[in-house]
C-alpha positions as a printed Julia matrix, in Angstrom:
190×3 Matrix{Float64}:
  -2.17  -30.06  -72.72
  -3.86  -27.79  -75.53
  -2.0   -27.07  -78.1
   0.15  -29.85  -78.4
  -2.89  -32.02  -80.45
  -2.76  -34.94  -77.51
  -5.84  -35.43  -75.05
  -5.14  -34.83  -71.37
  -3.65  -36.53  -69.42
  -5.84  -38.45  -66.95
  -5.07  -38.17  -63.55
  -4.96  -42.53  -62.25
  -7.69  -42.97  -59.68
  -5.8   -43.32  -56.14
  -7.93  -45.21  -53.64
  -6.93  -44.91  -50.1
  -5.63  -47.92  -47.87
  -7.34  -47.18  -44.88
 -10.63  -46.28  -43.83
 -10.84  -42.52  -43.3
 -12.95  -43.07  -39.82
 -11.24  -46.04  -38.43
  -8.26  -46.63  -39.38
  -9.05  -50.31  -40.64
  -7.76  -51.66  -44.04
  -9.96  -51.57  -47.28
  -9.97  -53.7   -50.18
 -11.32  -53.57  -53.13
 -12.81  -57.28  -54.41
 -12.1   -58.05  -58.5
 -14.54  -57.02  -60.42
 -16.0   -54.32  -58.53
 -15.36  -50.33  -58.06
 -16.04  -49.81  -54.66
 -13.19  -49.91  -52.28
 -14.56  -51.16  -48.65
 -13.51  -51.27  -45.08
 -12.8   -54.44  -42.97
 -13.26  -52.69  -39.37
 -16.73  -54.28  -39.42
 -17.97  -53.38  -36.09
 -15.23  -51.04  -34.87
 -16.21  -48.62  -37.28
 -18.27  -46.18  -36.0
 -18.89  -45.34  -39.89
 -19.88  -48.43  -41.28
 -22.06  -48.55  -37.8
 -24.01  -45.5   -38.5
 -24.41  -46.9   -41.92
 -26.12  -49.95  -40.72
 -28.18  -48.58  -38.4
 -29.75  -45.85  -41.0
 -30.39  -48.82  -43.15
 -31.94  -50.93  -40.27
 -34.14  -48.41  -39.12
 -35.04  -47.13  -42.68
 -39.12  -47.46  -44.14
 -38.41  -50.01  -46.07
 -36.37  -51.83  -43.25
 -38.03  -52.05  -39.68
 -39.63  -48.54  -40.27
 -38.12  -46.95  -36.96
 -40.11  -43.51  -37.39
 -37.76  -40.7   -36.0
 -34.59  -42.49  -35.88
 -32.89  -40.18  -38.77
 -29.34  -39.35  -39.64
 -28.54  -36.83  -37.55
 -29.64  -39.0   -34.21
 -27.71  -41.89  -35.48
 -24.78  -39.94  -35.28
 -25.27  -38.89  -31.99
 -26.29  -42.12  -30.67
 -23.01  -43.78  -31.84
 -20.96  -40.81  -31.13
 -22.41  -40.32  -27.45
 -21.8   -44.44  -27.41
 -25.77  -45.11  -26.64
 -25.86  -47.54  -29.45
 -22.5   -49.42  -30.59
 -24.49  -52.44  -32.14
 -27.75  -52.7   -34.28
 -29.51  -54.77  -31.05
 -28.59  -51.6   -28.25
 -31.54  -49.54  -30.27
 -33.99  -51.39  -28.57
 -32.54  -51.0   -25.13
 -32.33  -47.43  -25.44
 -34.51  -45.18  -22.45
 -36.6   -42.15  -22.83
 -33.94  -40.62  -20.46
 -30.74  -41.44  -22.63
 -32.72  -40.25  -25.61
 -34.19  -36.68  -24.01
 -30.04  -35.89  -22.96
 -29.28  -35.84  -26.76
 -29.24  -32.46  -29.0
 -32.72  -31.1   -29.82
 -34.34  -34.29  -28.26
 -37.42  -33.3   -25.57
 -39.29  -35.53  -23.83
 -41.91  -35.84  -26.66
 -39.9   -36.33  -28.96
 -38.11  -38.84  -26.88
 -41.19  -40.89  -26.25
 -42.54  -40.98  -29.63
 -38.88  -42.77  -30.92
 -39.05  -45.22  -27.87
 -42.74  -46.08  -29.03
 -41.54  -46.66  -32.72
 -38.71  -48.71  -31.87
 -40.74  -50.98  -29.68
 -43.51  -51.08  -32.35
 -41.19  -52.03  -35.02
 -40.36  -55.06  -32.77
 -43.79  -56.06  -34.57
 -42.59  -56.54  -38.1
 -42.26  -59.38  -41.04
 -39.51  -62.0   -41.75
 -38.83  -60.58  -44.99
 -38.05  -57.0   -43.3
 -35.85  -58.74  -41.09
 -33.86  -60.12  -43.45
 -33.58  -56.64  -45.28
 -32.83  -54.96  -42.85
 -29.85  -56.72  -41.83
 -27.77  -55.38  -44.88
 -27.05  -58.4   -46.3
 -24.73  -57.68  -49.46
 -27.05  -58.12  -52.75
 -30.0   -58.58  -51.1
 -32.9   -55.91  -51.59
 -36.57  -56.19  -51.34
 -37.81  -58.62  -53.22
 -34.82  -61.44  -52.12
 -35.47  -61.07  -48.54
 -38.81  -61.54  -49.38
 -37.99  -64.56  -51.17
 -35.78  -65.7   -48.96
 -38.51  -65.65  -46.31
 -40.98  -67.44  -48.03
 -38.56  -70.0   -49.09
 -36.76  -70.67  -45.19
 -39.59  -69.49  -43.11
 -37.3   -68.44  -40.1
 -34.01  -66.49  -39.83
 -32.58  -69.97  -38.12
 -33.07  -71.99  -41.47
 -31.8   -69.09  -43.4
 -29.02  -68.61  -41.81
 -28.03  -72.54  -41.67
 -28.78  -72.63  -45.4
 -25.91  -73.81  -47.46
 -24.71  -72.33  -51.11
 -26.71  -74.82  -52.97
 -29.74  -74.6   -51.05
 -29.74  -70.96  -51.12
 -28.95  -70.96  -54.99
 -32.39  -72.93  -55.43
 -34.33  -70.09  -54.38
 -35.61  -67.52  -57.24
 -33.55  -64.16  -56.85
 -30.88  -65.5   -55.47
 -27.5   -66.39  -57.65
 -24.27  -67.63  -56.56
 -22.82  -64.28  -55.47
 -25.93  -63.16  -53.51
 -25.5   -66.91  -52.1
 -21.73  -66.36  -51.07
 -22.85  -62.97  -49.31
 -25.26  -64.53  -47.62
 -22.99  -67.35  -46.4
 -20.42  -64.94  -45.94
 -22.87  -62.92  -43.55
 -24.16  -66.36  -41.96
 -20.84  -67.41  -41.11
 -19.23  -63.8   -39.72
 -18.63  -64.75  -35.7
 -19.69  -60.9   -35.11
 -22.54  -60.95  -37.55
 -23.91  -64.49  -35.77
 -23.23  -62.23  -31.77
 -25.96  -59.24  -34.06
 -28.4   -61.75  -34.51
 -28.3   -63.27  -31.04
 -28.32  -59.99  -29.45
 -31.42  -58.84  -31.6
 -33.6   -61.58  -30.92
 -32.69  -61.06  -27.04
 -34.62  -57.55  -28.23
């Protein structure tokens, strides 16, 4: 209050319990500010999230898959993995909101073209906790294939420049996720 000589009082910082989209727990890991949902893959959130990031220029460069269509794609329940992108039609895409058949045709030709693309993209674009540009790129030229990466232990992956043991626990973490291991399957199917 003024007047009284004190500072304010600060209001505490309430995080909330559950995920405001699916209903799933959150937690919030020592150490860190962010408070983060477990749904995983059953929320549609987190979803749209890593798709935008998947598809984004730096990722696998999926020209015309923006925002807006993410969030119909998931919401229409077109896409409800990473992997269904690239089993998407012209069709299903033309019946969404300001998609025509042009527009339709150019996105189908960008997704399959980004089916061309490098290891170290790959690995970006999977959303890997802590791992940006320049570690997947590492990463790549260190383990040569997704396989090796993936089967890397802690140790192994702590010998590689870039890459700590935190960024090694997310990657294990990510390696060893049962649902994470069905994304990877189901993309190189694609």
């Amino acid at each position: 209050e003024e007047g009284d000589g004190g500072a304010p009082e600060k209001t505490p910082i309430v995080f909330p319990t559950t995920c405001p989209d699916c209903g799933s727990d959150v937690v919030r890991h020592e150490g860190e500010a962010a408070v983060r949902c477990v749904g995983g893959m059953v929320c549609k959130a987190q979803l749209k999230a890593t798709i935008r990031h998947f598809a984004s220029r730096r990722a696998m460069d999926i020209e015309g898959l923006g925002d807006k269509l993410v969030d119909q794609l998931v919401d229409e329940g077109l896409v409800t993995a990473v992997a269904d992108i690239f089993h998407l039609t012209t069709t299903q895409v033309a019946s969404l909101q300001r998609m025509g058949g042009k527009s339709s045709e150019n996105l189908i030709t960008a997704i399959a073209d980004s089916r061309e693309t490098t290891l170290p993209r790959v690995i970006y674009a999977l959303g890997i906790r802590e791992v940006g540009e320049a570690t997947a790129h590492a990463l790549a030229q260190h383990f040569l294939t997704l396989e090796a990466l993936m089967a890397a232990r802690e140790d192994t992956l702590e010998g590689v420049d870039d890459v700590g043991p935190i960024v090694a626990k997310h990657i294990r973490a990510f390696a060893s996720d049962h649902r994470n291991r069905a994304v990877l399957s189901a993309l190189a199917d694609a």
